[in-house]
TORPA-4810 file (N, C-alpha, C, O; in nm, 3 decimals):
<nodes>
NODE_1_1.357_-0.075_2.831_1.319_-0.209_2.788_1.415_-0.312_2.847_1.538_-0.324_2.843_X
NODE_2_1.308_-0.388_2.908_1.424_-0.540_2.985_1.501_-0.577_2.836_1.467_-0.536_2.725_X
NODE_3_1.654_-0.697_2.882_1.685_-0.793_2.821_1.570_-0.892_2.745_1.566_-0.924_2.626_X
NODE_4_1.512_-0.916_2.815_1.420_-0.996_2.810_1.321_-0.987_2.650_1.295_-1.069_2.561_X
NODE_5_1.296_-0.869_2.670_1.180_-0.770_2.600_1.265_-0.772_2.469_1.218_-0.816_2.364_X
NODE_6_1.368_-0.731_2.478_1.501_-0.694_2.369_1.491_-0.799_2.298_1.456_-0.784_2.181_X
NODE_7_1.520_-0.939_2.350_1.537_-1.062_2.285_1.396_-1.112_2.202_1.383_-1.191_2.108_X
NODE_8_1.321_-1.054_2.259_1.176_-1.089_2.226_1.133_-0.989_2.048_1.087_-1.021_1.938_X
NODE_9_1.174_-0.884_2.104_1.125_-0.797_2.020_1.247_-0.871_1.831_1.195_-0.890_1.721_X
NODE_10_1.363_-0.886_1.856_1.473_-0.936_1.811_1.411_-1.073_1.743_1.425_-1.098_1.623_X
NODE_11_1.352_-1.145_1.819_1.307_-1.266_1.796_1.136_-1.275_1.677_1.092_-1.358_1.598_X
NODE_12_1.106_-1.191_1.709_0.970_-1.154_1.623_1.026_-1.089_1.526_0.971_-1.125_1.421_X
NODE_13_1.126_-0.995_1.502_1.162_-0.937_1.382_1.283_-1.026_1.274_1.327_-1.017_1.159_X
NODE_14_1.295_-1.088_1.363_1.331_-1.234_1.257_1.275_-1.310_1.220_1.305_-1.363_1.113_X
NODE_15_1.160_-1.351_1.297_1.066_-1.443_1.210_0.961_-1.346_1.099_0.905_-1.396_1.002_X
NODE_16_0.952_-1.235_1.131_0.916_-1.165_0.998_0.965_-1.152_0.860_0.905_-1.158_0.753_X
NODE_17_1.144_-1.126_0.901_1.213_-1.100_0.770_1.196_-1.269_0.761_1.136_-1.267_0.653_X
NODE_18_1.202_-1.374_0.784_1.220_-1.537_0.738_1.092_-1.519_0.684_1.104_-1.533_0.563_X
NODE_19_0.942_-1.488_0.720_0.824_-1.546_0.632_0.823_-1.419_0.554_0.715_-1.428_0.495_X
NODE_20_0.872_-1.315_0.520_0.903_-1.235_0.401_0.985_-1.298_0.285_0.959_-1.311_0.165_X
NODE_21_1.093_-1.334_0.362_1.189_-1.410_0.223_1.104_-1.538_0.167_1.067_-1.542_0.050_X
NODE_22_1.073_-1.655_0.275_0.991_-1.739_0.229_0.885_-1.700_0.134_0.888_-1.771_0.033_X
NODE_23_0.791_-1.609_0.133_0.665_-1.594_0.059_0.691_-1.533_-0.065_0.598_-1.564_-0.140_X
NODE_24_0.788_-1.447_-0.133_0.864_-1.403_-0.224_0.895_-1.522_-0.246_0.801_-1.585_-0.293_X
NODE_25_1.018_-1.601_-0.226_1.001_-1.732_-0.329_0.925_-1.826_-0.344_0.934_-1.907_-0.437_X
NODE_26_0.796_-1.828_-0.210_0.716_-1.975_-0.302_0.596_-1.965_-0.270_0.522_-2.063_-0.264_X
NODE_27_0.545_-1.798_-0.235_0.423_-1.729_-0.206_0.346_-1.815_-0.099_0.425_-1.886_-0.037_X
NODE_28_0.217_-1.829_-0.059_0.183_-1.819_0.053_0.179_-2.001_0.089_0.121_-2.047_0.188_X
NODE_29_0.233_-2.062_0.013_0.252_-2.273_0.031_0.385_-2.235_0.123_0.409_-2.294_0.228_X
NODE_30_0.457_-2.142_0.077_0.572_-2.128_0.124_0.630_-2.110_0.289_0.744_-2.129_0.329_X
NODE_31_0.522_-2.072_0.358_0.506_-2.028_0.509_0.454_-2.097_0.566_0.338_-2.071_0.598_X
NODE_32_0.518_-2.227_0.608_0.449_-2.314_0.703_0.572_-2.309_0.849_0.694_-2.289_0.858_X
NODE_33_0.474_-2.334_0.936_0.561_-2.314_1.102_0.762_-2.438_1.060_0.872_-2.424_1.112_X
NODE_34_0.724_-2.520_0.972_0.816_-2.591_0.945_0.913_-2.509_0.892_1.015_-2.494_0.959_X
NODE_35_0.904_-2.456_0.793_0.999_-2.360_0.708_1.021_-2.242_0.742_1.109_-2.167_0.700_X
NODE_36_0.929_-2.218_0.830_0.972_-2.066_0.919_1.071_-2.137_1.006_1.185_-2.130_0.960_X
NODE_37_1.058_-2.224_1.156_1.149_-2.230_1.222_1.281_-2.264_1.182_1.385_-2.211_1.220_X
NODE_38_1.258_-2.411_1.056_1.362_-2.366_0.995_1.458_-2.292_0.958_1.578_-2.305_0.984_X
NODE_39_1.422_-2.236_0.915_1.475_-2.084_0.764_1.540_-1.982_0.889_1.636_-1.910_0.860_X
NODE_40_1.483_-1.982_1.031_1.482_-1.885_1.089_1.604_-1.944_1.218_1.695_-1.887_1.279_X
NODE_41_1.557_-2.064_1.219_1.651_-2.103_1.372_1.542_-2.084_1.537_1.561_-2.129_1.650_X
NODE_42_1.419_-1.991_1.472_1.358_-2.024_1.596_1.284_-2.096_1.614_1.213_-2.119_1.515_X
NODE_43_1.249_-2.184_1.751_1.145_-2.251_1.734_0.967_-2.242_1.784_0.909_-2.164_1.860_X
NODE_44_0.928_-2.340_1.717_0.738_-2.345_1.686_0.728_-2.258_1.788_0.702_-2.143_1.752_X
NODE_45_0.740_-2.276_1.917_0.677_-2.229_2.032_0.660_-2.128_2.038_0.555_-2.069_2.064_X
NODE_46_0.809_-2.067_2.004_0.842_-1.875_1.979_0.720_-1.809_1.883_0.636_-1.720_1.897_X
NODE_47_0.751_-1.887_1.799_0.620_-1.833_1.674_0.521_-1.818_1.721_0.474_-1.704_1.730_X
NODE_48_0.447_-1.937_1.773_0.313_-1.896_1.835_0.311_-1.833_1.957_0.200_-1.794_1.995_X
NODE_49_0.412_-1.812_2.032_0.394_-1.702_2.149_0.378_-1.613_2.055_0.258_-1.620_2.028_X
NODE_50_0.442_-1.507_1.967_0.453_-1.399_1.954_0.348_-1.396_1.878_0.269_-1.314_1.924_X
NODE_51_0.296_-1.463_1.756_0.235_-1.487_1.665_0.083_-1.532_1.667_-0.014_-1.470_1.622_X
NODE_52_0.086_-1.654_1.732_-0.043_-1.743_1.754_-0.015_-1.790_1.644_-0.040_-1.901_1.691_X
NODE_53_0.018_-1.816_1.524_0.019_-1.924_1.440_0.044_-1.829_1.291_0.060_-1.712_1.256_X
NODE_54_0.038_-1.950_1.240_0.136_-1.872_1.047_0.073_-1.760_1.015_0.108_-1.642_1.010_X
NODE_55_-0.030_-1.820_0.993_-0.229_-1.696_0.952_-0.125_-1.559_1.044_-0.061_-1.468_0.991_X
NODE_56_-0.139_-1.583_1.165_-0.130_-1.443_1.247_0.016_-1.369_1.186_0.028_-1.250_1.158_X
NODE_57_0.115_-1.469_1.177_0.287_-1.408_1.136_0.247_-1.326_1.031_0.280_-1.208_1.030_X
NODE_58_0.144_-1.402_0.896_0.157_-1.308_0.819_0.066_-1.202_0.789_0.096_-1.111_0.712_X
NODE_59_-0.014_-1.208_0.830_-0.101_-1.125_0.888_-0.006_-1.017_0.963_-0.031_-0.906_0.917_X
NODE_60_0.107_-1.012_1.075_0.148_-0.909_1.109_0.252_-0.839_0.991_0.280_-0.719_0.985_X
NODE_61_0.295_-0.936_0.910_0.361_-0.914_0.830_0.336_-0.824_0.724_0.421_-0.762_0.660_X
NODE_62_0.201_-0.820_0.707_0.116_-0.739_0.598_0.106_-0.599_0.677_0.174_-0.500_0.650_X
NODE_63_0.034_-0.605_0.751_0.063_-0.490_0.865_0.138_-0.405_0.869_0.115_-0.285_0.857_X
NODE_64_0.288_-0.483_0.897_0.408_-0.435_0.875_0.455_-0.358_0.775_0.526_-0.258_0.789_X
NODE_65_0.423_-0.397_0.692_0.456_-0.366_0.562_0.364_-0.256_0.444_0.405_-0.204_0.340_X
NODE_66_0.233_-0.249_0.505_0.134_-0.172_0.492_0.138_-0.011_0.565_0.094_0.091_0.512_X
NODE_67_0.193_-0.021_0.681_0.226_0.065_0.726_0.310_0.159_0.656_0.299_0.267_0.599_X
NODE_68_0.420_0.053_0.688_0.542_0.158_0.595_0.487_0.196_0.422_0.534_0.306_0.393_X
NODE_69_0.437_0.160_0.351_0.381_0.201_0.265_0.290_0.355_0.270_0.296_0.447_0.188_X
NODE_70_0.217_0.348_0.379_0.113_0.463_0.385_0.217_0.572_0.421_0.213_0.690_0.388_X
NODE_71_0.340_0.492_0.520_0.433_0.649_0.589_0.527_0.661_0.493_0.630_0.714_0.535_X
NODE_72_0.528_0.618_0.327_0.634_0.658_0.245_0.516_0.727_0.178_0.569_0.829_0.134_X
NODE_73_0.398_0.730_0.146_0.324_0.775_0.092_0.296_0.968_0.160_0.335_1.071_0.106_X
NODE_74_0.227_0.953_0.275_0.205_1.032_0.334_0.360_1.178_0.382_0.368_1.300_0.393_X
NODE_75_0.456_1.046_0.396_0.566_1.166_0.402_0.601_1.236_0.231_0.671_1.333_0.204_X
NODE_76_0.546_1.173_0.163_0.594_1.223_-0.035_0.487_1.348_-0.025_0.519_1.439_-0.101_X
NODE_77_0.366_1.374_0.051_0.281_1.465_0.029_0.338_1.615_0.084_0.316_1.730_0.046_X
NODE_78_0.436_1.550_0.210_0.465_1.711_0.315_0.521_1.831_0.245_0.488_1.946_0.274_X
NODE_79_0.609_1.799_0.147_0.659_1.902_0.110_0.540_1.957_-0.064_0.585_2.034_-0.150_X
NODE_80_0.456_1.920_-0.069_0.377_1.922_-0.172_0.296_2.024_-0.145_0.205_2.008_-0.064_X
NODE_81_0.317_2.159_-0.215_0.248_2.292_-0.227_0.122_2.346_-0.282_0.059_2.450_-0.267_X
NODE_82_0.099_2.172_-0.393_-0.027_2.196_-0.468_-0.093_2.089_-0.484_-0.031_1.982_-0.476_X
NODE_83_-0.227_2.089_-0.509_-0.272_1.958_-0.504_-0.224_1.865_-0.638_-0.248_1.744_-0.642_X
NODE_84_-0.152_1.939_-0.749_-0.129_1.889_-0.841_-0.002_1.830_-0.825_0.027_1.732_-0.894_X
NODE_85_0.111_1.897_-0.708_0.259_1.811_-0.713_0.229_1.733_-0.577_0.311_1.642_-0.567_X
NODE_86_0.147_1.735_-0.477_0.122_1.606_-0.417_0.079_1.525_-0.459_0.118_1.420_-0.408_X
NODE_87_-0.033_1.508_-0.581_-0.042_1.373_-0.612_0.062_1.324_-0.691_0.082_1.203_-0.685_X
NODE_88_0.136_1.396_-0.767_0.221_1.310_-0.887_0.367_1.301_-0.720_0.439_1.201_-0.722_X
NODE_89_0.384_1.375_-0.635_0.451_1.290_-0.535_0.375_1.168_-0.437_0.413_1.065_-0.381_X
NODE_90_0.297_1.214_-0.446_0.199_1.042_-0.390_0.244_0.925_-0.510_0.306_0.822_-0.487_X
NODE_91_0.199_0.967_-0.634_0.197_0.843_-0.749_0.340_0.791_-0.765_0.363_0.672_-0.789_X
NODE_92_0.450_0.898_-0.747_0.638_0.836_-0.804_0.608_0.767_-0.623_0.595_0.645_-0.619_X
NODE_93_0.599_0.830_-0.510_0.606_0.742_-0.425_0.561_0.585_-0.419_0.626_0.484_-0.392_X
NODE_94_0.476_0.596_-0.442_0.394_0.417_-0.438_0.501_0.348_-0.534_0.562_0.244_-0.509_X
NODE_95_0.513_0.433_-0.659_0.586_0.281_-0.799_0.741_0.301_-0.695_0.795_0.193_-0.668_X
NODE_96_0.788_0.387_-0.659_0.939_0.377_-0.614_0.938_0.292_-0.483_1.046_0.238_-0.461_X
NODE_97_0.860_0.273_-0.409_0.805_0.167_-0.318_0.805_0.027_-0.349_0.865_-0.067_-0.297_X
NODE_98_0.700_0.035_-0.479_0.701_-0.124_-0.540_0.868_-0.186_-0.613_0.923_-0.294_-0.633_X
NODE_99_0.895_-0.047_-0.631_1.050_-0.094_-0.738_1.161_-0.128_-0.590_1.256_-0.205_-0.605_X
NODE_100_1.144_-0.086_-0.503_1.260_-0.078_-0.407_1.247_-0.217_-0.300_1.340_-0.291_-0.270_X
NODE_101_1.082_-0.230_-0.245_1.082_-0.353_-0.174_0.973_-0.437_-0.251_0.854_-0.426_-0.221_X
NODE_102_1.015_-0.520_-0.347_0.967_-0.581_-0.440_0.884_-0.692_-0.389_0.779_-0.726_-0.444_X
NODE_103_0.942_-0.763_-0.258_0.917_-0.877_-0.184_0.805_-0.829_-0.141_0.704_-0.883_-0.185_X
NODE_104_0.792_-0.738_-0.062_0.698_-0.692_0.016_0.552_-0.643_-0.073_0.437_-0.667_-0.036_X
NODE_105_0.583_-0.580_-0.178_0.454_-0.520_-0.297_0.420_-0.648_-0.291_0.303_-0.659_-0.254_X
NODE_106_0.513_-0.830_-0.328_0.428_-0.899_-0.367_0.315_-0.930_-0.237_0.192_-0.924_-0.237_X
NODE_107_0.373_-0.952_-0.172_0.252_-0.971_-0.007_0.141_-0.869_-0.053_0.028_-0.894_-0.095_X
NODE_108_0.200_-0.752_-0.036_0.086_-0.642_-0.039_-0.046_-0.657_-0.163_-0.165_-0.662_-0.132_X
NODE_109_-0.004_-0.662_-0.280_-0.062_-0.694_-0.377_-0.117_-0.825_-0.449_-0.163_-0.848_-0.561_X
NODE_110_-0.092_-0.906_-0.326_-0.125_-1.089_-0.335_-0.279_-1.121_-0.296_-0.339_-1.048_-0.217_X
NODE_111_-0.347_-1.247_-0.364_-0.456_-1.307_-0.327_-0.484_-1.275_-0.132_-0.582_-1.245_-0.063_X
NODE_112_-0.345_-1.301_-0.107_-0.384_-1.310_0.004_-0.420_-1.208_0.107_-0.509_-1.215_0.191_X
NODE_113_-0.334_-1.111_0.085_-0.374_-0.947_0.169_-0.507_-0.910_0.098_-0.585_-0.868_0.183_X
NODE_114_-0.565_-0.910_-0.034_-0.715_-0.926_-0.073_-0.793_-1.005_-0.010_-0.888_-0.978_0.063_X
NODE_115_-0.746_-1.114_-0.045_-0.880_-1.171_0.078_-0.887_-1.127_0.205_-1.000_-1.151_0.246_X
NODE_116_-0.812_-1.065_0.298_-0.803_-1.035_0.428_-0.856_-0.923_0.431_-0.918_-0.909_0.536_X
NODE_117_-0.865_-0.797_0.337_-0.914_-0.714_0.324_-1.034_-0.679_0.292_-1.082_-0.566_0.300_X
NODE_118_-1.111_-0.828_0.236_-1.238_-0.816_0.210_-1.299_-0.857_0.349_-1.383_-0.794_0.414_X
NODE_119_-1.242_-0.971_0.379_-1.277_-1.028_0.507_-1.307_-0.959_0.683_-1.365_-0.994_0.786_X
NODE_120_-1.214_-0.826_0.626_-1.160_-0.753_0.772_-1.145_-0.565_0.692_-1.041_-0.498_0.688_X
NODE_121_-1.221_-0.542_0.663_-1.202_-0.424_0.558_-1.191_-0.351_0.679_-1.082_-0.301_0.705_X
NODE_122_-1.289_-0.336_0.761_-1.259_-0.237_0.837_-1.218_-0.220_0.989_-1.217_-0.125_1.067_X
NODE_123_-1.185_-0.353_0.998_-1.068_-0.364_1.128_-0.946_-0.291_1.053_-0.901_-0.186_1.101_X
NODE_124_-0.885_-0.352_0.922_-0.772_-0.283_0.893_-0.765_-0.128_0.889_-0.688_-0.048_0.942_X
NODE_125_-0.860_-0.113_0.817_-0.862_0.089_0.789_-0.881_0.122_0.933_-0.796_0.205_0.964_X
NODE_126_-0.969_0.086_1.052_-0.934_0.144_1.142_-0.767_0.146_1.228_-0.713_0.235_1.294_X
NODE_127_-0.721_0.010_1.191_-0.538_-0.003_1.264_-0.494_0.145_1.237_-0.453_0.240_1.305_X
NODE_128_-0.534_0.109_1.042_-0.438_0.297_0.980_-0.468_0.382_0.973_-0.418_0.474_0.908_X
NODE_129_-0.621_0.384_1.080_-0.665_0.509_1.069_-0.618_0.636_1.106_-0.690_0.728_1.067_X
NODE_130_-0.496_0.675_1.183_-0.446_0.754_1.193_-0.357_0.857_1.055_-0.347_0.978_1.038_X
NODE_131_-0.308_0.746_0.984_-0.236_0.730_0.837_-0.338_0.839_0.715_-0.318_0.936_0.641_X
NODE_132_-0.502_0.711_0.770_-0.590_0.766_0.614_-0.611_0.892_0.671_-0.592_0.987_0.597_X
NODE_133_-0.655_0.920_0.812_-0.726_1.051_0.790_-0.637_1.174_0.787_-0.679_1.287_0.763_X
NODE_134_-0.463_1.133_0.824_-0.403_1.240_0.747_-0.391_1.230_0.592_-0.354_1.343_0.562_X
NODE_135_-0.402_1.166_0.492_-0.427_1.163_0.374_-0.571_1.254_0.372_-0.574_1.362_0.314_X
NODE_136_-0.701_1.190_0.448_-0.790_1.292_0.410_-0.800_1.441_0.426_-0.861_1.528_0.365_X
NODE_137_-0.699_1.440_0.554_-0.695_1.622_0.571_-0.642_1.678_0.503_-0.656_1.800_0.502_X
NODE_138_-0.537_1.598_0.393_-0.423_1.685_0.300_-0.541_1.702_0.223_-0.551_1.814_0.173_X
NODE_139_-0.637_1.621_0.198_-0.715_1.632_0.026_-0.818_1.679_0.041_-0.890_1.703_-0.056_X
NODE_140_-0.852_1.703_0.160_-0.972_1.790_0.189_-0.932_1.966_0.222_-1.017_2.050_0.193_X
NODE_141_-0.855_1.991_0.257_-0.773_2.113_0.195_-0.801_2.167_0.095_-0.856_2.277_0.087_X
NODE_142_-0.755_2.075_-0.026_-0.738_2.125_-0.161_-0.865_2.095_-0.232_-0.881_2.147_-0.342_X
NODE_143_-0.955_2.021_-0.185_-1.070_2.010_-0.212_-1.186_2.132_-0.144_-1.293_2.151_-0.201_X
NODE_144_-1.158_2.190_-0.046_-1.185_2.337_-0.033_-1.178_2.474_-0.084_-1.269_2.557_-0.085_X
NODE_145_-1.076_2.485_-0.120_-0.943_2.571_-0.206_-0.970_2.531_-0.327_-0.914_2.607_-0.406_X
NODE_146_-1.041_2.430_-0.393_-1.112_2.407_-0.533_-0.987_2.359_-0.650_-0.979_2.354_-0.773_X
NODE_147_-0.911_2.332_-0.548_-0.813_2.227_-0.666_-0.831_2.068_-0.717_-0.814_2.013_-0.826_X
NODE_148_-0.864_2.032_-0.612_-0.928_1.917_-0.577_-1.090_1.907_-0.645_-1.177_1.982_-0.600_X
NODE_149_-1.125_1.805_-0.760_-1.315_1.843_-0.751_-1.368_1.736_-0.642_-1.344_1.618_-0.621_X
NODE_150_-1.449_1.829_-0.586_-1.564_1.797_-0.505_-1.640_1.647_-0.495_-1.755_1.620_-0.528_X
NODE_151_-1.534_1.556_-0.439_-1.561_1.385_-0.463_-1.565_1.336_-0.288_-1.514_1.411_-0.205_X
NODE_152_-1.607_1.252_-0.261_-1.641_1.162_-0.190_-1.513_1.147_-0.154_-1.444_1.153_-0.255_X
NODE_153_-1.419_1.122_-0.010_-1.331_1.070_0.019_-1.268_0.913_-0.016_-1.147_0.900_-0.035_X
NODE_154_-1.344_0.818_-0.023_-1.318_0.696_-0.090_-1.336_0.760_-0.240_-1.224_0.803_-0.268_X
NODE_155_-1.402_0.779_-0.321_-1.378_0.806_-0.442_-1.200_0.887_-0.503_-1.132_0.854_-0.599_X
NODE_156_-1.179_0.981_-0.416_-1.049_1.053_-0.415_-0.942_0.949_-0.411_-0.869_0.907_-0.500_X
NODE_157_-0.949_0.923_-0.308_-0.857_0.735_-0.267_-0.835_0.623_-0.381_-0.723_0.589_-0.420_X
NODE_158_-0.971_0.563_-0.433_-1.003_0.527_-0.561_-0.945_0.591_-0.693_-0.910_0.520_-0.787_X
NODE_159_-0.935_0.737_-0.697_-0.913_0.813_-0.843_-0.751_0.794_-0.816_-0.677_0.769_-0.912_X
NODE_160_-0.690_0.808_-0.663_-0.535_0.865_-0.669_-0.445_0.735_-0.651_-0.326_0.731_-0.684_X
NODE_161_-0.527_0.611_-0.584_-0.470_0.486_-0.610_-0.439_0.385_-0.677_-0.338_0.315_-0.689_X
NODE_162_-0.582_0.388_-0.737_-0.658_0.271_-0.813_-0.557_0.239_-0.947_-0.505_0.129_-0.965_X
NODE_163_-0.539_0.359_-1.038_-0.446_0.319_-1.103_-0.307_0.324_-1.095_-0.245_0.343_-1.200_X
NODE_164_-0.269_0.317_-1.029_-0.136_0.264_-0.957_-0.111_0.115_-0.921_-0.032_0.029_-0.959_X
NODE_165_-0.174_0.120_-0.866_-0.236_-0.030_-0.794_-0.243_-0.155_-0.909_-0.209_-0.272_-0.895_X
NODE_166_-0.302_-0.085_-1.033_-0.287_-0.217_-1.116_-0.221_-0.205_-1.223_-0.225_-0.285_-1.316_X
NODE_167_-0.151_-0.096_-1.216_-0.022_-0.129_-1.298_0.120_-0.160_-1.172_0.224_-0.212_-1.214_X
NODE_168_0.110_-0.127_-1.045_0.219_-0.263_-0.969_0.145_-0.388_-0.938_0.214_-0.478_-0.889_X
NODE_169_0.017_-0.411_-0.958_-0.002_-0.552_-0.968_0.050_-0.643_-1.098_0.088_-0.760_-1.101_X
NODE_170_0.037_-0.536_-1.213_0.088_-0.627_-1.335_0.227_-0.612_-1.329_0.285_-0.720_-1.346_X
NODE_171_0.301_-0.518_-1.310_0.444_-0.538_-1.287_0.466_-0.685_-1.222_0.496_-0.782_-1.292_X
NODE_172_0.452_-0.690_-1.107_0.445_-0.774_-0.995_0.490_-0.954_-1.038_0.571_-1.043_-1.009_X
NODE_173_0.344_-0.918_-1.142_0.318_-1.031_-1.254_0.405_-1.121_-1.244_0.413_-1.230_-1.187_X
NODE_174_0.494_-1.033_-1.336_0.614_-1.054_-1.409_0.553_-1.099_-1.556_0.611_-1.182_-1.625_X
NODE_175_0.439_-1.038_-1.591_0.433_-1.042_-1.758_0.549_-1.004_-1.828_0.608_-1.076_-1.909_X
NODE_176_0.583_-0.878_-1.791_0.737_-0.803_-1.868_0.660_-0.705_-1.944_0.732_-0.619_-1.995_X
NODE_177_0.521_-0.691_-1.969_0.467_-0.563_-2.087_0.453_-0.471_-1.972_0.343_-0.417_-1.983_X
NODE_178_0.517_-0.428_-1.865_0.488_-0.274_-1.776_0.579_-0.230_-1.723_0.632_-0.284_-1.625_X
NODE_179_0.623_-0.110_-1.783_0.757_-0.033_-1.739_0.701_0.100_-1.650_0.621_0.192_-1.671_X
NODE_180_0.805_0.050_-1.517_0.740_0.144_-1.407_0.811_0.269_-1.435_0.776_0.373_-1.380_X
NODE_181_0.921_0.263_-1.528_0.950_0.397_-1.571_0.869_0.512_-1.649_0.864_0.633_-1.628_X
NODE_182_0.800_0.423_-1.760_0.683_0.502_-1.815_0.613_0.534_-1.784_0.553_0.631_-1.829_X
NODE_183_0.564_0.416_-1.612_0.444_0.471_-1.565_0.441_0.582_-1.497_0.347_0.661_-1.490_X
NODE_184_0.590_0.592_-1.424_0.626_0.733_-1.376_0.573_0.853_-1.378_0.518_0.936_-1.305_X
NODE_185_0.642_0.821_-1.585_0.632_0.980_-1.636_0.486_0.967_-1.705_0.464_1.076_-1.758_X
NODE_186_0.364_0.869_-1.728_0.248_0.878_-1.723_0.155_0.929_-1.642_0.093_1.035_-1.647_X
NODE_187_0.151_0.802_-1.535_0.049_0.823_-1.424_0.033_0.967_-1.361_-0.076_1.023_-1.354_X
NODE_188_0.130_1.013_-1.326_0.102_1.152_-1.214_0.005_1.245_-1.334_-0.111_1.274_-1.305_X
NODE_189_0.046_1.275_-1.426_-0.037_1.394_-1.502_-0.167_1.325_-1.487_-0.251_1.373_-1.411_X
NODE_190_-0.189_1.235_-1.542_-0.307_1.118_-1.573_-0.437_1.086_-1.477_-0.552_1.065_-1.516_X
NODE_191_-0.384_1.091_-1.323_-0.409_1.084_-1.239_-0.490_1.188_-1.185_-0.606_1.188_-1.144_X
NODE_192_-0.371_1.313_-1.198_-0.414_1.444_-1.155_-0.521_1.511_-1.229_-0.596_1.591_-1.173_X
NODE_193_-0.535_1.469_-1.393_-0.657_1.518_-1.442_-0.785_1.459_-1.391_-0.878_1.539_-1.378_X
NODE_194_-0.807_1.341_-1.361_-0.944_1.276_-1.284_-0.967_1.322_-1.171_-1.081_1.309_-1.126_X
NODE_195_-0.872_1.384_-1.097_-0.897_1.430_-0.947_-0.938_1.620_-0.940_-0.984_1.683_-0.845_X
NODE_196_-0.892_1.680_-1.107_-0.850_1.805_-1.077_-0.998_1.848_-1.074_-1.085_1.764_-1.095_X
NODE_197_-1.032_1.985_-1.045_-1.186_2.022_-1.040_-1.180_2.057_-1.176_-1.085_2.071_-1.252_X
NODE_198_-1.334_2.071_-1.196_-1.343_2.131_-1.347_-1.332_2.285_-1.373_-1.358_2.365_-1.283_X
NODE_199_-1.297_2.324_-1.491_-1.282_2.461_-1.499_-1.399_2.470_-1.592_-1.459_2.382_-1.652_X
NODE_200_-1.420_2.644_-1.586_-1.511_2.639_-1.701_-1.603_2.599_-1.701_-1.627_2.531_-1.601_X
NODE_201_-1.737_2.613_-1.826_-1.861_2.550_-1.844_-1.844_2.413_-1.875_-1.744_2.367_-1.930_X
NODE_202_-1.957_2.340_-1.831_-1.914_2.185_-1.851_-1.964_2.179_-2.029_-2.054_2.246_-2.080_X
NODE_203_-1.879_2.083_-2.094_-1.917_2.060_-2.229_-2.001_1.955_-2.253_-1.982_1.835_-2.233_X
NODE_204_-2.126_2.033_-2.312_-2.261_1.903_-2.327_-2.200_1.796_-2.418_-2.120_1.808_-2.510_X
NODE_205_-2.262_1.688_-2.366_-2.251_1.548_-2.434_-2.291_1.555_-2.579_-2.339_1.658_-2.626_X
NODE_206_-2.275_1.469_-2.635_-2.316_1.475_-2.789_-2.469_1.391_-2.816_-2.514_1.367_-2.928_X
NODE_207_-2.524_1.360_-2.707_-2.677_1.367_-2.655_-2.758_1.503_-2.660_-2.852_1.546_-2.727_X
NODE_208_-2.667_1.559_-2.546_-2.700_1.671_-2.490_-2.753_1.747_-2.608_-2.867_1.769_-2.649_X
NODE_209_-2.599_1.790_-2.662_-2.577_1.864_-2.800_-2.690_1.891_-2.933_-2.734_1.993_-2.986_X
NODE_210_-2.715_1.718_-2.955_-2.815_1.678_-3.017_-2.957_1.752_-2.988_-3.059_1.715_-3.047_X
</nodes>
């Protein structure tokens, strides 16, 4: 890599950590090309070379930060022998994620990475598609092997995320009623029963019964 390239690469990873700190204290009013070059020392021009404009900074920023999420996720599964201690290491992974880069969960879990995700659902899943479909090969494994019940790949995703997801959105809050410690020692069992296959005869409804 040229000098050149060096300074460049140096220069974009500072204006990332500046519209990270910015958006943590004054969320997304907070990231304008003014208060980035500011905050940062570089100027407009740099930004939009590397960037094309705020939209795009944080936009890579989410990216950024999305990534590393799936590769703290996905590396919590490797050493996981069963489908029952990979997910409760998938579930302590995500809350020890949200507890450690707090700044970043808020991006991740903000109006604004939602709207982008509705907007661009599947430009994004394809960027990580390398990411999801090792998640799907771990769970399609154990969904063979009959540990796993027999669900739809988005549904699995849905059962092993979903509630995670909105108990670090209410953390996030800052209501103060959600302790990611409890959720800890909650979620993984909790989790793992909605995903586990069924044993046994299924028990008729009290319809059924009737």
């Amino acid at each position: 890599m040229s000098p050149k390239q060096q300074r460049g690469e140096l220069t974009a990873e500072l204006l990332l950590d500046t519209a990270l700190r910015l958006y943590a204290a004054d969320g997304p009013r907070g990231v304008t090309v003014g208060a980035v070059t500011r905050a940062s020392g570089v100027s407009a021009g740099s930004l939009y070379h590397h960037f094309g404009s705020v939209e795009g900074l944080v936009a890579a920023l989410t990216d950024r930060w999305l990534g590393r999420l799936l590769g703290d996720l996905l590396t919590s599964l490797r050493g996981a022998r069963t489908a029952r201690t990979g997910i409760r290491a998938l579930v302590l992974a995500y809350l020890a994620f949200v507890d450690e880069h707090r700044d970043a969960a808020l991006l991740l879990h903000s109006a604004t990475a939602d709207r982008r995700t509705m907007e661009q659902g599947k430009v994004l899943r394809d960027a990580q598609e390398a990411r999801l479909s090792a998640f799907a090969g771990w769970a399609q494994q154990f969904v063979t092997s009959g540990e796993l019940a027999p669900l739809s790949m988005p549904l699995i995703e849905s059962l092993a995320l979903g509630p995670v997801v909105g108990v670090a959105r209410r953390w996030l809050s800052g209501t103060g009623d959600v302790d990611l410690g409890e959720a800890a020692r909650v979620l993984p069992e909790r989790i793992w029963l909605s995903l586990a296959a069924a044993r046994g005869p299924a028990v008729p409804t009290t319809v059924e019964a009737q």
